[in-house]
N, C-alpha and C positions, 0 to 999 in steps of 0.2 A: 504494500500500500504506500503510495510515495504519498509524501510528507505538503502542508500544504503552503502553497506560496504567498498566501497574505491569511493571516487572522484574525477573525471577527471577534468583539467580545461587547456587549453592553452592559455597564455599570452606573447605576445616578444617575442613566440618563444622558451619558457621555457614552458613544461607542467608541471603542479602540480600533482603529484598525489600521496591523502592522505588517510591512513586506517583510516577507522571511524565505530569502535566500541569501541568508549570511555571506556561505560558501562561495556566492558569484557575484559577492558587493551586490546584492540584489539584483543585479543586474536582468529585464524585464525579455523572457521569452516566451513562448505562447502559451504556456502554462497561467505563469503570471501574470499575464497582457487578460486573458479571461478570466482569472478569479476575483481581480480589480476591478473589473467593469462589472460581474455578477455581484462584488461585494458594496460597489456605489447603488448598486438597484435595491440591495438589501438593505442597507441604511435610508434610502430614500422611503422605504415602504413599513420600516419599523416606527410604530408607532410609537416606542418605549423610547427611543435615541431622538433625542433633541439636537443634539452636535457632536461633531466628531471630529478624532484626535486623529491624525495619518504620523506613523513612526514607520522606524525600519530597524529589525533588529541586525546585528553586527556592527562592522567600524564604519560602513558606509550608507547612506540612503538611498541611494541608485549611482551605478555606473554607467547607465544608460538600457540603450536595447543589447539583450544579445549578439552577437555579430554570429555566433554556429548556429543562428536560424536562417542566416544572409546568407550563410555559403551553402546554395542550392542552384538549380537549374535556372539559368532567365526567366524562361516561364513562369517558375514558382517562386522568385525571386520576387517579378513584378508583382506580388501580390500581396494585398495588406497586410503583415502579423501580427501588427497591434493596433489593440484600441483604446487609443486612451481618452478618448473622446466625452465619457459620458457623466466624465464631473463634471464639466460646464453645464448640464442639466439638473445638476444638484438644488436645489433651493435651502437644503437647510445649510445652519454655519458648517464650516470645514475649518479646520485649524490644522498647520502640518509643522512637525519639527524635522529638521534638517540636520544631519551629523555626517561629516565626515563628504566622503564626494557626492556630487550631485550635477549628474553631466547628462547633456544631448536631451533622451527621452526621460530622463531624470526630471529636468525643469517642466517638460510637459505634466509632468504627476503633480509636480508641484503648482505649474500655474491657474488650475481649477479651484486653488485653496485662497479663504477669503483673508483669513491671518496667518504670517509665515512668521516662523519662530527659527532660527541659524544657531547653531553652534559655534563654539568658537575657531571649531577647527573644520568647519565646512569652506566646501571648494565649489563653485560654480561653474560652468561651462556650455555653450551651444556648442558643441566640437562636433558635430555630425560631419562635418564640410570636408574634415581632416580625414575621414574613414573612406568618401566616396558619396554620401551620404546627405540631401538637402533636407534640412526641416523646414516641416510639412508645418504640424502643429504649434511649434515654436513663432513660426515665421509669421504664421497670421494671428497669433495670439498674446507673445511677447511685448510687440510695441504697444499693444492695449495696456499691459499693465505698467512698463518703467517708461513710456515714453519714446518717440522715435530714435532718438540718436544714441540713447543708453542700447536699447536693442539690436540695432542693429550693427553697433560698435563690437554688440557678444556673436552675431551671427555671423557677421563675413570677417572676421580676424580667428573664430575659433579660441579665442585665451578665452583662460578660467582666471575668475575672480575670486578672493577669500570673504568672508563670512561680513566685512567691517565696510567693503567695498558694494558689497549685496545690499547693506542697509543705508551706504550712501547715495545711492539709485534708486533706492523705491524697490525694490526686488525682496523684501523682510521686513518685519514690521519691529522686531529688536533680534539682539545678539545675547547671547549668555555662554557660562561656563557650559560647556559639555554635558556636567553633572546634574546641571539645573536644567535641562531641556523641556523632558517633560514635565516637569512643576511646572513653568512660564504658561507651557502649552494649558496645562489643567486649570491654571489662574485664569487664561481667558475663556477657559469654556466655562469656568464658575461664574465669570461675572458675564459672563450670554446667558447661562440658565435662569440668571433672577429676572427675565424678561419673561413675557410672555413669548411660550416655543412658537405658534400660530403668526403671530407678529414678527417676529425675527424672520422666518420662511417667508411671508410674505414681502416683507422688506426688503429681503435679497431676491427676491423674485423681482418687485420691482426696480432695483437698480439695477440688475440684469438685462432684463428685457426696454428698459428709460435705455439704456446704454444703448443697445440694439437696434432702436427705433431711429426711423427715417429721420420725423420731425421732432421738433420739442413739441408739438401739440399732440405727436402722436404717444411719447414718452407717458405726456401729462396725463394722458387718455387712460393710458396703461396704469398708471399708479392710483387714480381714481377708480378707475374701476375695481383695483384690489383691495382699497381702502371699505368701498361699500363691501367687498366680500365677505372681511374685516368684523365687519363691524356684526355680522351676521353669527359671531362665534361667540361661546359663552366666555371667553377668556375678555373680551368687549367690554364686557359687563362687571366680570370679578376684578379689573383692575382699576374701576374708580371705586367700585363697593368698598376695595379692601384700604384704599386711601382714605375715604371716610372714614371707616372704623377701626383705621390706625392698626393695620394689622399684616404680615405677607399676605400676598395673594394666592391662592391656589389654582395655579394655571393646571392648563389641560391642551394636549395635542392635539386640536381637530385639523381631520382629513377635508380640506375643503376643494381641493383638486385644483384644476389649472384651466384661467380662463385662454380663450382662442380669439 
């Protein structure tokens, strides 16, 4: 029975989930390219998991794609082996801690995530270009998040950048010691849980999809209409109740789906 390449686990309301192929610096082949994408559809449908943590166990976070998937026939060559596509579909929070390298289809894992957390001794890189290799998902999805010149600076030179330079660019939202990683990461999902979970999903649903929109009217569109949807949840209601009566709120997960 081989062993599994990311682990799910939910706790508090926080899932964990961590790549585990030490042994190849994690490094993402089609094994792991699909337990990642089945493991993002599982948290999206977990009712229990309000946000979630992305770690990697070993010295590394990703070294990228495997390259012994690449050496095949052209044919088979030409054809997709991963996916890493289907966190940008996410809506609820994503938190990812970073340790150690984190290259090529590495940063794709990472850039679906909404707070990124670096170690101290984490390494950055778009280096696919150096293998043979253009990024696909890096390419159109990087300058969205650091900016045009920051990204593209990482894309056509291929250097990796350390963990101090990742947060001078917007690419992390802070640095810590190695040993403090996942504490940081746990800190921010404690202070996402004292929110309402319903609200937060739909928040980042909206800045998602405002981002994505043609126009600002059509953004605005978008965000209004989530907002009535909003409002239609009992978490609506218990979160003036429970300011009146001076008291936590007792939030609740509702499934209210996704408008079109």
């Amino acid at each position: 029975m081989r062993m599994a390449a990311v682990i799910y686990e939910v706790k508090n309301h926080i899932a964990y989930v961590t790549l585990n192929r030490p042994e190849a610096l994690n490094a993402i082949n089609k094994q792991l390219s699909a337990e990642l994408e089945e493991t993002w559809h599982r948290f999206d449908a977990d009712s229990d998991a309000w946000v979630a943590i992305l770690t990697a166990n070993g010295r590394a976070f990703c070294a990228g794609a495997d390259l012994k998937d690449r050496v095949s026939p052209p044919e088979e060559s030409a054809r997709p082996t991963l996916s890493l596509g289907h966190g940008f579909d996410v809506y609820k929070p994503i938190i990812v801690g970073v340790n150690g390298y984190c290259l090529a289809a590495g940063i794709d894992v990472v850039l679906p995530c909404d707070i990124r957390v670096a170690g101290e001794d984490a390494v950055f890189g778009m280096t696919m270009t150096r293998v043979g290799v253009m990024a696909s998902t890096g390419a159109s999805q990087l300058p969205r998040s650091i900016g045009w010149a920051h990204a593209m600076e990482m894309l056509l030179t291929a250097e990796r950048i350390d963990a101090d330079t990742a947060y001078r660019i917007g690419l992390v939202n802070a640095v810590v010691p190695n040993d403090e990683l996942l504490q940081k990461c746990e800190e921010y999902a404690e202070k996402i849980l004292k929110n309402s979970p319903t609200a937060a999903r739909l928040t980042k649903e909206a800045a998602i999809r405002g981002r994505d929109s043609a126009t600002i009217a059509e953004s605005l569109k978008v965000g209004f209409s989530l907002q009535r949807l909003m409002k239609t949840t009992p978490d609506a209601s218990e979160g003036p109740r429970a300011f009146v009566e001076k008291r936590s709120p007792n939030w609740e997960s509702t499934d209210v789906g996704r408008i079109h």
